[in-house]
N, CA, C and O atoms as a Tripos MOL2 file, in Angstrom:
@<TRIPOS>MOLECULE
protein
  304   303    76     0     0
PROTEIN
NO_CHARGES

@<TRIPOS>ATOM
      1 N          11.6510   -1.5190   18.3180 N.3       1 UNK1
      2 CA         10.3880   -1.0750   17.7260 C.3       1 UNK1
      3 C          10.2250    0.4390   17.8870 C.2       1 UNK1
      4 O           9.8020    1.1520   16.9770 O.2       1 UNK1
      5 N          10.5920    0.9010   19.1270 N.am      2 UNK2
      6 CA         10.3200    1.9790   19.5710 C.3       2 UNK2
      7 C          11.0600    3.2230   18.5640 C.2       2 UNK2
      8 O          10.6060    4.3570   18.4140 O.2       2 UNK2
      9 N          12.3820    2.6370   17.8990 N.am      3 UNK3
     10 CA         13.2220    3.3700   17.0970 C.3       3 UNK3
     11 C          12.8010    3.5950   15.6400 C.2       3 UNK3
     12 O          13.0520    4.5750   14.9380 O.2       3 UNK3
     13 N          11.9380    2.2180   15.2510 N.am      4 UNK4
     14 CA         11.6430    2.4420   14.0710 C.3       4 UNK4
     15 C          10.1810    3.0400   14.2280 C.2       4 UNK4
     16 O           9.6360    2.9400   13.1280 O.2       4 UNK4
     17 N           9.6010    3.4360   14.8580 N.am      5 UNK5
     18 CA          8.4770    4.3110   15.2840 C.3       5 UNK5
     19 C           8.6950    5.6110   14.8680 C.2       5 UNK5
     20 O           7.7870    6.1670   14.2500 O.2       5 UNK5
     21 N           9.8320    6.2630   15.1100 N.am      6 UNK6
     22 CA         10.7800    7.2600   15.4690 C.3       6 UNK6
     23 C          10.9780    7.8540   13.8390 C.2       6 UNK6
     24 O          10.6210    8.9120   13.3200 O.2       6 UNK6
     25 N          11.6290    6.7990   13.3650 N.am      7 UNK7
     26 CA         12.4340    6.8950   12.4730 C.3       7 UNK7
     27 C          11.2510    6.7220   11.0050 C.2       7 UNK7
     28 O          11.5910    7.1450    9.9000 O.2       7 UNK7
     29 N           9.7500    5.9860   11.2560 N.am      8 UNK8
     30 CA          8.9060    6.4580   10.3200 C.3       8 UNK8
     31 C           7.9820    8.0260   10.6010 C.2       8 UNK8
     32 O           7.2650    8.6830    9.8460 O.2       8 UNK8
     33 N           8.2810    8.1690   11.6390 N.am      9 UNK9
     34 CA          7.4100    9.5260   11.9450 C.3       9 UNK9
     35 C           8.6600   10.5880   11.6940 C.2       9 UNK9
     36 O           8.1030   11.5570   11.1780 O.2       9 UNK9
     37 N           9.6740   10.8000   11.7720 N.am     10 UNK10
     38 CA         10.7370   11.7190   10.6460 C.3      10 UNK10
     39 C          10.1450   11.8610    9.6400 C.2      10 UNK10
     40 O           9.6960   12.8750    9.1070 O.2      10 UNK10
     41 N          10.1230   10.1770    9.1750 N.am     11 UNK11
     42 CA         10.1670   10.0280    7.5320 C.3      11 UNK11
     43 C           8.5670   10.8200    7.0540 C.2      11 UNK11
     44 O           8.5350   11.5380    6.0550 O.2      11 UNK11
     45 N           7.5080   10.6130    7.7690 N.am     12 UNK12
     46 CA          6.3050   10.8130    7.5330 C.3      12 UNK12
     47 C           6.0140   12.0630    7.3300 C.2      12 UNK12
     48 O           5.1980   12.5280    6.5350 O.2      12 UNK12
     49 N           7.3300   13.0930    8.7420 N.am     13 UNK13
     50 CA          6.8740   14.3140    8.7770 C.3      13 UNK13
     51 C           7.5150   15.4050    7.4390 C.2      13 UNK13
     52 O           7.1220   16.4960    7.0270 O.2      13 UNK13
     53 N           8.9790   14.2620    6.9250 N.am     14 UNK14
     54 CA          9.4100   15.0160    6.2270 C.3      14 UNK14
     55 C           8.1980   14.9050    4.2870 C.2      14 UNK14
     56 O           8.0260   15.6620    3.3310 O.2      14 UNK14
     57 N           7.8170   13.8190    4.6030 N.am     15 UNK15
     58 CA          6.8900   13.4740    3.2980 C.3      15 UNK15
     59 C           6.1140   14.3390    3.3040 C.2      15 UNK15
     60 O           5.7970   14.8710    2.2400 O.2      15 UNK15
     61 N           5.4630   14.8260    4.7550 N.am     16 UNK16
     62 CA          4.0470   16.0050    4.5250 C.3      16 UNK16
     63 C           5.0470   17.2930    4.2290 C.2      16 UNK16
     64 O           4.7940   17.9040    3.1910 O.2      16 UNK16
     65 N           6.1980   17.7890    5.0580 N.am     17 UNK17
     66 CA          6.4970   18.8900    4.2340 C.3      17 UNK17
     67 C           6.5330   18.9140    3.0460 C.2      17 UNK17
     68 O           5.8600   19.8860    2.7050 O.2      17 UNK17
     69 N           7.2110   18.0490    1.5670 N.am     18 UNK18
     70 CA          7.7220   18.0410    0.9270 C.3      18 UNK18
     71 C           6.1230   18.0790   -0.0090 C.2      18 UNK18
     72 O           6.0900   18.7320   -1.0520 O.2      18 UNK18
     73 N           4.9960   17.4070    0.4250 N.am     19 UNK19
     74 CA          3.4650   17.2110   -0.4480 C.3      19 UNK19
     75 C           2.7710   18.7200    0.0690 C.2      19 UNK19
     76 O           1.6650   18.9000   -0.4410 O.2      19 UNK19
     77 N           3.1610   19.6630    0.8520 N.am     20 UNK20
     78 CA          2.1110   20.8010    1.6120 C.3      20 UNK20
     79 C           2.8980   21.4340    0.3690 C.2      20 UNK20
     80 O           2.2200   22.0170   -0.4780 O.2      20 UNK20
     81 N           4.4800   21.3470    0.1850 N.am     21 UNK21
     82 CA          4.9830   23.0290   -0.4670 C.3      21 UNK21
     83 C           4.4580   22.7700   -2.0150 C.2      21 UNK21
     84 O           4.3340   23.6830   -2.8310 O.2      21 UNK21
     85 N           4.2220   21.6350   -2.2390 N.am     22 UNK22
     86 CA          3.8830   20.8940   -3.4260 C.3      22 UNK22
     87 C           2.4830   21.4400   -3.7910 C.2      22 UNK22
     88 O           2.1500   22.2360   -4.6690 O.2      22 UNK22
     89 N           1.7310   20.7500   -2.8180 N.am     23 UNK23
     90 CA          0.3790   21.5850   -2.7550 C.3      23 UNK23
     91 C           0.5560   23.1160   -3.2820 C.2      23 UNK23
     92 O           0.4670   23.6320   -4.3960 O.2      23 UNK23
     93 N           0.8710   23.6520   -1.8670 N.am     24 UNK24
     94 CA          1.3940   25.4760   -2.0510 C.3      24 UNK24
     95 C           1.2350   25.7480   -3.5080 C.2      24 UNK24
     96 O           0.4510   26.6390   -3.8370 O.2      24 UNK24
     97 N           1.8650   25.1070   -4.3850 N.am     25 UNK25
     98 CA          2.4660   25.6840   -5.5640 C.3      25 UNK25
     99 C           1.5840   25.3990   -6.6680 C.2      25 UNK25
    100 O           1.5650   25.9670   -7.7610 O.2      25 UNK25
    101 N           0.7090   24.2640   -6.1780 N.am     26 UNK26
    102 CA         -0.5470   24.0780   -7.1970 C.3      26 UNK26
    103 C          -1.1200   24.9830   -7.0410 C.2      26 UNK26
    104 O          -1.1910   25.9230   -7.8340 O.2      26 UNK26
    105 N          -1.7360   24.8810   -5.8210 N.am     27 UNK27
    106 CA         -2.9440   26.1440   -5.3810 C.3      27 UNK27
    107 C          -2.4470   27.5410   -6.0000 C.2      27 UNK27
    108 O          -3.2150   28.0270   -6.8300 O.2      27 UNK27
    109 N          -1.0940   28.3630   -5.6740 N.am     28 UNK28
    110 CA         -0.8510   29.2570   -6.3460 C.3      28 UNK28
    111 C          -0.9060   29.2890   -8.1860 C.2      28 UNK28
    112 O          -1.0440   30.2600   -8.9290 O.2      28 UNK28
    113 N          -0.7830   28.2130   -8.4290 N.am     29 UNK29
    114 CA         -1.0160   28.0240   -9.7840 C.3      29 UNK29
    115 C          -2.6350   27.5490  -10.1860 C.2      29 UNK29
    116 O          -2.8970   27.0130  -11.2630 O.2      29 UNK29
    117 N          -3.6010   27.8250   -9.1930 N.am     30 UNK30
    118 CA         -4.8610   27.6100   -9.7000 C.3      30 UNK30
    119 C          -5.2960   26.2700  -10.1620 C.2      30 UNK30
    120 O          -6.3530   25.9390  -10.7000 O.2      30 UNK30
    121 N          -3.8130   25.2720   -9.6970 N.am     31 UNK31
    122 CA         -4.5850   24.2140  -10.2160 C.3      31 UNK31
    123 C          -5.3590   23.4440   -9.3770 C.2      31 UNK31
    124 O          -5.3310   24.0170   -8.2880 O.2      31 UNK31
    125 N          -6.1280   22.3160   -9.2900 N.am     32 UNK32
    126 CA         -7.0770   21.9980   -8.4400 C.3      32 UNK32
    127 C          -6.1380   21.1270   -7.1370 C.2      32 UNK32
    128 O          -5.3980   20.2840   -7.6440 O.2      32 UNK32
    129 N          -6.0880   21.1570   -6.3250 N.am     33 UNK33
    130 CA         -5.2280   20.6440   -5.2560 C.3      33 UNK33
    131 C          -6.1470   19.5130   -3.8500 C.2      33 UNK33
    132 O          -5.7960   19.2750   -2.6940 O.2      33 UNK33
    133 N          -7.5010   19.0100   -4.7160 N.am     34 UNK34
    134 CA         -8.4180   18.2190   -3.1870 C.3      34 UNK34
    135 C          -7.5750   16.6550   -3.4570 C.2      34 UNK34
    136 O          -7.4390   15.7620   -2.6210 O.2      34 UNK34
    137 N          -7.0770   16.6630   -4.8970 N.am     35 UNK35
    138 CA         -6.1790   15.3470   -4.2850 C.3      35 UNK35
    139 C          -4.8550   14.9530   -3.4120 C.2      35 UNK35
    140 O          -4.5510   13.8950   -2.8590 O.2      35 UNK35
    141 N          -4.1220   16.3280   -3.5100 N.am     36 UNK36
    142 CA         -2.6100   16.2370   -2.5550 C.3      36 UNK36
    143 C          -3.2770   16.3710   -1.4860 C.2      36 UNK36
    144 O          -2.8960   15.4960   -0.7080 O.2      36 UNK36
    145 N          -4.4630   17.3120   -0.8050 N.am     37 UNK37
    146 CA         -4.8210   17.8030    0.3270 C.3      37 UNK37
    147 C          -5.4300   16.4710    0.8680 C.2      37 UNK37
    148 O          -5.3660   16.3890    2.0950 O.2      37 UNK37
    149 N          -6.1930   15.0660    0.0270 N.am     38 UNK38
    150 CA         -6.2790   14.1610    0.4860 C.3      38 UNK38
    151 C          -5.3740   13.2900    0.5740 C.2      38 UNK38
    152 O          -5.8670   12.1820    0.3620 O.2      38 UNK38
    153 N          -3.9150   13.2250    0.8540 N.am     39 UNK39
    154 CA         -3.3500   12.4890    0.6440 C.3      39 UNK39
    155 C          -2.5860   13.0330    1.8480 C.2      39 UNK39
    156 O          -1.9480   12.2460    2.5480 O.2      39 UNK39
    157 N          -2.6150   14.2650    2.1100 N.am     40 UNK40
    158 CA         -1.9740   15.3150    3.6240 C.3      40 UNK40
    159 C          -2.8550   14.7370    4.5960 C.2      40 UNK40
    160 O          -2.2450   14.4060    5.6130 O.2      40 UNK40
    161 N          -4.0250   14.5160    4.6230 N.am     41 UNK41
    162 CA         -5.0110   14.2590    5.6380 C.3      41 UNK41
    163 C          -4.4370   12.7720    5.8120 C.2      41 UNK41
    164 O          -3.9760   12.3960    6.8890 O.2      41 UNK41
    165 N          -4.4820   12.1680    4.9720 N.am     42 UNK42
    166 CA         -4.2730   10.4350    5.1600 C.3      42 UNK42
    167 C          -2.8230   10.4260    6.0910 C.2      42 UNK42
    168 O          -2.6720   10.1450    7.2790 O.2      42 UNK42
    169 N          -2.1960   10.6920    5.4390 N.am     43 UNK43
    170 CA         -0.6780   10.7070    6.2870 C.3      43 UNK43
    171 C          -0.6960   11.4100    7.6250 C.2      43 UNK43
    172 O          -0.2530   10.9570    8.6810 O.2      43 UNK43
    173 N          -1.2810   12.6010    7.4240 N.am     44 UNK44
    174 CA         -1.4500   12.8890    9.2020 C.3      44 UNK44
    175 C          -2.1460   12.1650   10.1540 C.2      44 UNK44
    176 O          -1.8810   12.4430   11.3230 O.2      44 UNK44
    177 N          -3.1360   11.1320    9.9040 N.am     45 UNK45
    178 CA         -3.5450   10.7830   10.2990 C.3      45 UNK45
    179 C          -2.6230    9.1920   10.3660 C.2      45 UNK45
    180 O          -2.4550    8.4930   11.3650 O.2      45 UNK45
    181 N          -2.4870    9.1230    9.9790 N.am     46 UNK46
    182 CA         -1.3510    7.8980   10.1100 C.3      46 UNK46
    183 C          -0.0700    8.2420   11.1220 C.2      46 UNK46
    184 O           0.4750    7.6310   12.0410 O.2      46 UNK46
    185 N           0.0690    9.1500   10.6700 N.am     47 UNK47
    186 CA          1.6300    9.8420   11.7000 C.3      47 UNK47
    187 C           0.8530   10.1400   13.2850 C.2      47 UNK47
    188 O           1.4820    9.8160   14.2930 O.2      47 UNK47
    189 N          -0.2410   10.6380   13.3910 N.am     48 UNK48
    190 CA         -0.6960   10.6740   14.7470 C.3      48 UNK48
    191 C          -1.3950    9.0700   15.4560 C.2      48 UNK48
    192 O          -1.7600    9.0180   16.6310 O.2      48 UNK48
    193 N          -1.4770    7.9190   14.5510 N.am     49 UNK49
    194 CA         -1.9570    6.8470   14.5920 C.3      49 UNK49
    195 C          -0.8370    6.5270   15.3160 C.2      49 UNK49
    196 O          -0.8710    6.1790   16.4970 O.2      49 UNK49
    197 N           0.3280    6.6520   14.5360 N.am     50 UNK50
    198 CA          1.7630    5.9310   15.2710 C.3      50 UNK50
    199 C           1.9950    6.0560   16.2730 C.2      50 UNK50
    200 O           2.0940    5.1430   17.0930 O.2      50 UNK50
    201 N           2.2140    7.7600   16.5690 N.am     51 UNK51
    202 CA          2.8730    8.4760   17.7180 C.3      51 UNK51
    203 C           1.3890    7.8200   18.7680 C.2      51 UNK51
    204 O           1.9450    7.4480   19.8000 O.2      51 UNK51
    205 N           0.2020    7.6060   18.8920 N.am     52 UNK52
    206 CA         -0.6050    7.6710   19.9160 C.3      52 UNK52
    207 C          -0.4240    5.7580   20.3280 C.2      52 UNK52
    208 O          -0.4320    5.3850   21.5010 O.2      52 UNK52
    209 N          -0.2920    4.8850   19.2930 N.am     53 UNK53
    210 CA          0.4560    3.7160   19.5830 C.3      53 UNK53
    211 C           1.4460    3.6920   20.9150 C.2      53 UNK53
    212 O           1.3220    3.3820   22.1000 O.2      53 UNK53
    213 N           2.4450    4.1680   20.0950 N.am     54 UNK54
    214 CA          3.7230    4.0680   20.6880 C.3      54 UNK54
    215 C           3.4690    4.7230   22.0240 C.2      54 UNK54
    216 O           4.2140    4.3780   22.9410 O.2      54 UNK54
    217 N           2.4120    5.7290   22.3060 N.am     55 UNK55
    218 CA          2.0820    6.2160   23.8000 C.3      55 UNK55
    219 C           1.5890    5.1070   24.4550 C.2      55 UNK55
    220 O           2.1750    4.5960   25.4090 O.2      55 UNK55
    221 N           0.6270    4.7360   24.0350 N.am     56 UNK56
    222 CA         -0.1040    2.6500   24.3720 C.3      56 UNK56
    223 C           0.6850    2.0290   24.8140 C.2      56 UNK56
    224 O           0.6670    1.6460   25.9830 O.2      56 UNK56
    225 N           2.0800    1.6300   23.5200 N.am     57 UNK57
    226 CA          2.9160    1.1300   23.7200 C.3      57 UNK57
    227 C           3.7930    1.1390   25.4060 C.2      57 UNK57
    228 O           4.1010    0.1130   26.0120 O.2      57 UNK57
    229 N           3.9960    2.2460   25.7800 N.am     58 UNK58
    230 CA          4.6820    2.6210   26.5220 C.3      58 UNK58
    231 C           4.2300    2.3200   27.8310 C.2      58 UNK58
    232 O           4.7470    1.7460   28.7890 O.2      58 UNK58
    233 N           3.0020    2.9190   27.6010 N.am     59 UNK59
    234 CA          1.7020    2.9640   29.0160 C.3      59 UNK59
    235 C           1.5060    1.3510   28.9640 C.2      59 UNK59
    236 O           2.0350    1.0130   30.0220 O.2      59 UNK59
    237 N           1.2230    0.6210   28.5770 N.am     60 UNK60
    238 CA          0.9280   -0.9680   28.9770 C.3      60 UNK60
    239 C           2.3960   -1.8280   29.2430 C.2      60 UNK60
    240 O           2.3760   -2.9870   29.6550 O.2      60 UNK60
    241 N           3.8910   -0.9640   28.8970 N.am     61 UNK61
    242 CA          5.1260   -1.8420   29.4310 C.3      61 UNK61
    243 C           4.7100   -1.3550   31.1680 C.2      61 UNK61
    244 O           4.5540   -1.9840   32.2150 O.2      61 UNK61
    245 N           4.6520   -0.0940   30.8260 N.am     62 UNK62
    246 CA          5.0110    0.3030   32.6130 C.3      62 UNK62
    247 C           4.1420   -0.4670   33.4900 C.2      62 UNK62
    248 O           4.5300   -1.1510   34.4370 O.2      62 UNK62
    249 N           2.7450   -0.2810   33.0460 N.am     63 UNK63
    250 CA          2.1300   -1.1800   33.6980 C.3      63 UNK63
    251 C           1.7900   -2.6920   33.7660 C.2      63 UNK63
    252 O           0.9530   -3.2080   34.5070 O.2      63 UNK63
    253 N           2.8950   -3.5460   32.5170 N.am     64 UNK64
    254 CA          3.4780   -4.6690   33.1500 C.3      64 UNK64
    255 C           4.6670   -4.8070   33.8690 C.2      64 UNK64
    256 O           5.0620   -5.9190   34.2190 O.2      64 UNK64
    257 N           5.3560   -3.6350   34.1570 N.am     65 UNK65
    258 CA          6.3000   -3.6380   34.9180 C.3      65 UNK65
    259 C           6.0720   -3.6170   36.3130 C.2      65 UNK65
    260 O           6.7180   -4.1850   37.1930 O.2      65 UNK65
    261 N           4.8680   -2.7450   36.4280 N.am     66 UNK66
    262 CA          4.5770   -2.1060   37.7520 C.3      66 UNK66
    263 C           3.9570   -3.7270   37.9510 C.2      66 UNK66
    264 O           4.8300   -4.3310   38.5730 O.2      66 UNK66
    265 N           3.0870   -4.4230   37.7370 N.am     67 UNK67
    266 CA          2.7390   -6.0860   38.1450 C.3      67 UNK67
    267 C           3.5000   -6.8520   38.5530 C.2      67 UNK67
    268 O           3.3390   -7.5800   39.5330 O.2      67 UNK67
    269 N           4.7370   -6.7670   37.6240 N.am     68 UNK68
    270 CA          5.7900   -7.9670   38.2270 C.3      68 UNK68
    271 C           6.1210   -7.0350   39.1400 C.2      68 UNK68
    272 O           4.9870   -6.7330   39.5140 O.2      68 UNK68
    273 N           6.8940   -6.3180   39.8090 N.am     69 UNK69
    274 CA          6.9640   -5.9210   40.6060 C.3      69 UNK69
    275 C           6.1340   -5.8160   41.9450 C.2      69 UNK69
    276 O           6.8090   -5.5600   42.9420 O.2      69 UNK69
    277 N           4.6490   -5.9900   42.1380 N.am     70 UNK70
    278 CA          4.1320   -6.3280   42.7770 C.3      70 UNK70
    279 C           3.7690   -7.3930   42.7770 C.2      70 UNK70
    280 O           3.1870   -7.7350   43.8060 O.2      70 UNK70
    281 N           3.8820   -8.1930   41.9250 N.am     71 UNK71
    282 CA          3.8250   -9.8700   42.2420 C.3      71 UNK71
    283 C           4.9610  -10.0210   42.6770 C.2      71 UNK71
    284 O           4.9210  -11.0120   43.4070 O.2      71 UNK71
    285 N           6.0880   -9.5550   42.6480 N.am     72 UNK72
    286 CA          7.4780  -10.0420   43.0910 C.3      72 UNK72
    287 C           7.5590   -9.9150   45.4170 C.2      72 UNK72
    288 O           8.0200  -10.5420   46.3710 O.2      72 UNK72
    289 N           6.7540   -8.6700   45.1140 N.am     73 UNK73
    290 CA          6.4980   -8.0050   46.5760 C.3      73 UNK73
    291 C           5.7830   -8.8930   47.5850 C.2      73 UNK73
    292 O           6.0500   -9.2090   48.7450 O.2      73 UNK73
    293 N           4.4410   -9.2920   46.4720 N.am     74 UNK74
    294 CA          3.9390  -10.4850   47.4090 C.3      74 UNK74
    295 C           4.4500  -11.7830   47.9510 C.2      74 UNK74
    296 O           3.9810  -12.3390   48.9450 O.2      74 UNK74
    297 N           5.5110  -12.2560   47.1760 N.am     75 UNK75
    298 CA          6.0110  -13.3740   46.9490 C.3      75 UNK75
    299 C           7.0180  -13.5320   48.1150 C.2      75 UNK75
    300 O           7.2540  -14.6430   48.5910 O.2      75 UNK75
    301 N           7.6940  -12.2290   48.6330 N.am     76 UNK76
    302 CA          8.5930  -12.3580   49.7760 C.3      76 UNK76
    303 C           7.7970  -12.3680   51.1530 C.2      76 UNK76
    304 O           8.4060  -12.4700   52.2170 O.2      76 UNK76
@<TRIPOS>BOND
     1     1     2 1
     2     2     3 1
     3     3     4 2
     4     3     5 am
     5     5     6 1
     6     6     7 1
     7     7     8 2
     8     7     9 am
     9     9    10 1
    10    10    11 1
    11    11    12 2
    12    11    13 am
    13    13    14 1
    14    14    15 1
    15    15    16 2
    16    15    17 am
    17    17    18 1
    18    18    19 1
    19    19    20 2
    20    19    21 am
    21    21    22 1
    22    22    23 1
    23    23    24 2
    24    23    25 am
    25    25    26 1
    26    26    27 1
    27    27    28 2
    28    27    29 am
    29    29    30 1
    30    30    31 1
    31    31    32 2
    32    31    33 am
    33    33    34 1
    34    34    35 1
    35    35    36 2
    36    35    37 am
    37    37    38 1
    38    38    39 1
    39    39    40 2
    40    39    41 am
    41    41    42 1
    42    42    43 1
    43    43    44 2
    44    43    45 am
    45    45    46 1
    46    46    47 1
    47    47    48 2
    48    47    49 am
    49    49    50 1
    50    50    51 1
    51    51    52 2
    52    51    53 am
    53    53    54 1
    54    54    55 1
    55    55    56 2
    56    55    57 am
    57    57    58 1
    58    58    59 1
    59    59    60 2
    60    59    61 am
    61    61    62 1
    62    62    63 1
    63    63    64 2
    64    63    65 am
    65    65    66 1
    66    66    67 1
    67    67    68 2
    68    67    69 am
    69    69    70 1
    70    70    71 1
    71    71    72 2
    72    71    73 am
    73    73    74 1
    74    74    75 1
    75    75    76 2
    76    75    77 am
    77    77    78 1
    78    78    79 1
    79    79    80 2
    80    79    81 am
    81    81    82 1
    82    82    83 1
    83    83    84 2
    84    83    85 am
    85    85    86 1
    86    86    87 1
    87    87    88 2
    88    87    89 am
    89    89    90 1
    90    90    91 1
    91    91    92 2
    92    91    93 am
    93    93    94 1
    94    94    95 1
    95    95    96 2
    96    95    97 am
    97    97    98 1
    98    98    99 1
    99    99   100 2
   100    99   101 am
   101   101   102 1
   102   102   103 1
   103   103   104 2
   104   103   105 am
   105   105   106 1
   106   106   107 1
   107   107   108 2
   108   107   109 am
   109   109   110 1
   110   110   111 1
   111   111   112 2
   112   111   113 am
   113   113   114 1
   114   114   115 1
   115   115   116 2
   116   115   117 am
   117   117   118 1
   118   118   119 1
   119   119   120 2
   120   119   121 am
   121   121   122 1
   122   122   123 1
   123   123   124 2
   124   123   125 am
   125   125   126 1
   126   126   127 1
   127   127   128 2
   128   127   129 am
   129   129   130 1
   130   130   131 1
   131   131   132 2
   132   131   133 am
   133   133   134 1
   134   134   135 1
   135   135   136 2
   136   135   137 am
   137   137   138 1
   138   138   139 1
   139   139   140 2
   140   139   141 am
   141   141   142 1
   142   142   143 1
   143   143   144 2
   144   143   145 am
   145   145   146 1
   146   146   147 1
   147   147   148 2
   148   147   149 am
   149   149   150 1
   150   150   151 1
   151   151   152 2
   152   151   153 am
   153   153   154 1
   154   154   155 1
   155   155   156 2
   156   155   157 am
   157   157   158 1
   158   158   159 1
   159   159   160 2
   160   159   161 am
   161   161   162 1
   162   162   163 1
   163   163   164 2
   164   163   165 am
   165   165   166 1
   166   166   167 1
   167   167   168 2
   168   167   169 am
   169   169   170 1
   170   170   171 1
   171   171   172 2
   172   171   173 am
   173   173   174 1
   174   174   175 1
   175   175   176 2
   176   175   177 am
   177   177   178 1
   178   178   179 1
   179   179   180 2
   180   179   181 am
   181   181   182 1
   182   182   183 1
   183   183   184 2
   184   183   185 am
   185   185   186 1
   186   186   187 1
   187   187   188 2
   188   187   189 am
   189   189   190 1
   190   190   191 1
   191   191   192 2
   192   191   193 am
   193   193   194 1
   194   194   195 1
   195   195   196 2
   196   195   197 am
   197   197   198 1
   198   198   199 1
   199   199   200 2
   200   199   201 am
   201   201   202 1
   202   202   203 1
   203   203   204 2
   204   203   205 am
   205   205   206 1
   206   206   207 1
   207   207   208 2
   208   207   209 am
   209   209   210 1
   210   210   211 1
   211   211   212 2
   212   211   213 am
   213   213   214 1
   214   214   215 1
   215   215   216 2
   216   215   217 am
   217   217   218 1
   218   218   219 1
   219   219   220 2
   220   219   221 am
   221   221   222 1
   222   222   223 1
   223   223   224 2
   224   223   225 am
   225   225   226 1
   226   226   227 1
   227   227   228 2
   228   227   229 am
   229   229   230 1
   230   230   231 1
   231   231   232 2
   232   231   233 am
   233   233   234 1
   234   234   235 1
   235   235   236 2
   236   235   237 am
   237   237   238 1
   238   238   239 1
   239   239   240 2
   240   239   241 am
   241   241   242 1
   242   242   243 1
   243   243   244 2
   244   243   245 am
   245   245   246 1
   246   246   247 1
   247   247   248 2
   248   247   249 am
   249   249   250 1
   250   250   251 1
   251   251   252 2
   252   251   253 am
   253   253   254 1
   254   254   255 1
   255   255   256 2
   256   255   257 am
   257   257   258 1
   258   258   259 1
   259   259   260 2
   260   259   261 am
   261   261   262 1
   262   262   263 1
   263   263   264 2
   264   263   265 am
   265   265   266 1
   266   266   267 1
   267   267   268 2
   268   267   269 am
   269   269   270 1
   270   270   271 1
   271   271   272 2
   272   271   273 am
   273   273   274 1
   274   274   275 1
   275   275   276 2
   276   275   277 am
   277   277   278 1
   278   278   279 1
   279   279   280 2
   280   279   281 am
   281   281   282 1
   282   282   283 1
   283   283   284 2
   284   283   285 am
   285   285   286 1
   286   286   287 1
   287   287   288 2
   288   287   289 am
   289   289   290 1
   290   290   291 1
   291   291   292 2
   292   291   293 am
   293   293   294 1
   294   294   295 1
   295   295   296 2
   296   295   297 am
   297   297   298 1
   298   298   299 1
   299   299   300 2
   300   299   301 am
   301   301   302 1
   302   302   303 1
   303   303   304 2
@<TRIPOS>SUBSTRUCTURE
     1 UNK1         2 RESIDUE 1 A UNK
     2 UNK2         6 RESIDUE 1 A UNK
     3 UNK3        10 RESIDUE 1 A UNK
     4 UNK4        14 RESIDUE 1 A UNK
     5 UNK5        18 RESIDUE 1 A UNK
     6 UNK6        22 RESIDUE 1 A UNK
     7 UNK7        26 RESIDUE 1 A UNK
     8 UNK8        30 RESIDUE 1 A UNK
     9 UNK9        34 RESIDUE 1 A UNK
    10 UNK10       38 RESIDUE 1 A UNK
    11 UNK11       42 RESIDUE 1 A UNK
    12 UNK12       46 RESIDUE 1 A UNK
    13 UNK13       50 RESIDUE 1 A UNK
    14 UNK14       54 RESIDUE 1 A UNK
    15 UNK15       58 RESIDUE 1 A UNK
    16 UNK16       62 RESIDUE 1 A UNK
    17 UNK17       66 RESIDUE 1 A UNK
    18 UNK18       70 RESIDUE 1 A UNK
    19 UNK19       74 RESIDUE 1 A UNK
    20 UNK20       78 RESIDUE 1 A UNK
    21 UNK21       82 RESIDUE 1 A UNK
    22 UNK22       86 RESIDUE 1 A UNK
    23 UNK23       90 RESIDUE 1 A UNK
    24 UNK24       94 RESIDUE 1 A UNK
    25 UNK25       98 RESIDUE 1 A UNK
    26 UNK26      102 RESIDUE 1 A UNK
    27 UNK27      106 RESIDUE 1 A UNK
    28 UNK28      110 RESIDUE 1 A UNK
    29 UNK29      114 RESIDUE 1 A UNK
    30 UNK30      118 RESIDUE 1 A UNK
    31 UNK31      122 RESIDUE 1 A UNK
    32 UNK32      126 RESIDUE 1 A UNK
    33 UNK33      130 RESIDUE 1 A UNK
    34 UNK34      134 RESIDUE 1 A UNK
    35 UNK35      138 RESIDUE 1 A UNK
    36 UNK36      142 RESIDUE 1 A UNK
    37 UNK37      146 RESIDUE 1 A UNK
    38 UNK38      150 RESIDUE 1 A UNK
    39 UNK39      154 RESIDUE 1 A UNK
    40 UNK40      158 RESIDUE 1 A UNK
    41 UNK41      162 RESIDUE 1 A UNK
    42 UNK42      166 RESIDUE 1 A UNK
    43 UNK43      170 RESIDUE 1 A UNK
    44 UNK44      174 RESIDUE 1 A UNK
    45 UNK45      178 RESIDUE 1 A UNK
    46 UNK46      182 RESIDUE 1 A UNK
    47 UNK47      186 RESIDUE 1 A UNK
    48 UNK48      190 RESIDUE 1 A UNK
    49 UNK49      194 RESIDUE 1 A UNK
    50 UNK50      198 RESIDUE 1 A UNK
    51 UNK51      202 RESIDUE 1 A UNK
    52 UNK52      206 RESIDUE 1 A UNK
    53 UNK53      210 RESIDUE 1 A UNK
    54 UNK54      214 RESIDUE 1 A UNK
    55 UNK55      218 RESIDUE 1 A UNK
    56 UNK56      222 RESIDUE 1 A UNK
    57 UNK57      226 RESIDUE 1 A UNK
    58 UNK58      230 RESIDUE 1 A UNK
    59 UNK59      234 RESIDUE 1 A UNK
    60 UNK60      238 RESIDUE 1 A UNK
    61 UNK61      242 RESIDUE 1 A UNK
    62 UNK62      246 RESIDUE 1 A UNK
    63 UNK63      250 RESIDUE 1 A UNK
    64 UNK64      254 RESIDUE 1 A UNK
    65 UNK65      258 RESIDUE 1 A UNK
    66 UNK66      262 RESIDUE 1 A UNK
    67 UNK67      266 RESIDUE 1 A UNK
    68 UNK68      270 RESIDUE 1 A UNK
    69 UNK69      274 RESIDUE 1 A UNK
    70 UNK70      278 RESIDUE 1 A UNK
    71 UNK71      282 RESIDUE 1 A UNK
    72 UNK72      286 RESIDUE 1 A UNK
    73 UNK73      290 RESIDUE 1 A UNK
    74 UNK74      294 RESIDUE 1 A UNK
    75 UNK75      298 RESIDUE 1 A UNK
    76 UNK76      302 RESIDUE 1 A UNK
């Protein structure tokens, strides 16, 4: 799981470069740009949704690790 976490937040970060230079080039061309710029917001916010998961993720193994391990302690 942890890899394909990884491997959509690449993908995510390379999608916002590729929609910002996109943007860039409207805006320099005067054309109206609040729909790519809403569509930059959505995805960043999704890409920081993931990455703060996968911190969750991480923080609730250790601390089922750290349990069995002290249930294991009591047990001897």
């Amino acid at each position: 799981m942890e890899s394909y976490v990884l491997i959509m937040t690449n993908e995510v970060e390379e999608l916002l470069k590729e929609i910002k230079a996109y943007r860039n080039d409207m805006v320099a061309r005067n054309y109206p740009h609040q729909q790519i710029s809403d569509i930059i917001t959505r995805w960043e916010t999704k890409k920081d949704f993931l990455e703060e998961a996968e911190k969750e993720k991480k923080a609730l193994n250790e601390s089922y690790q750290e349990s069995v391990r002290q249930a294991k302690t009591r047990k001897e």
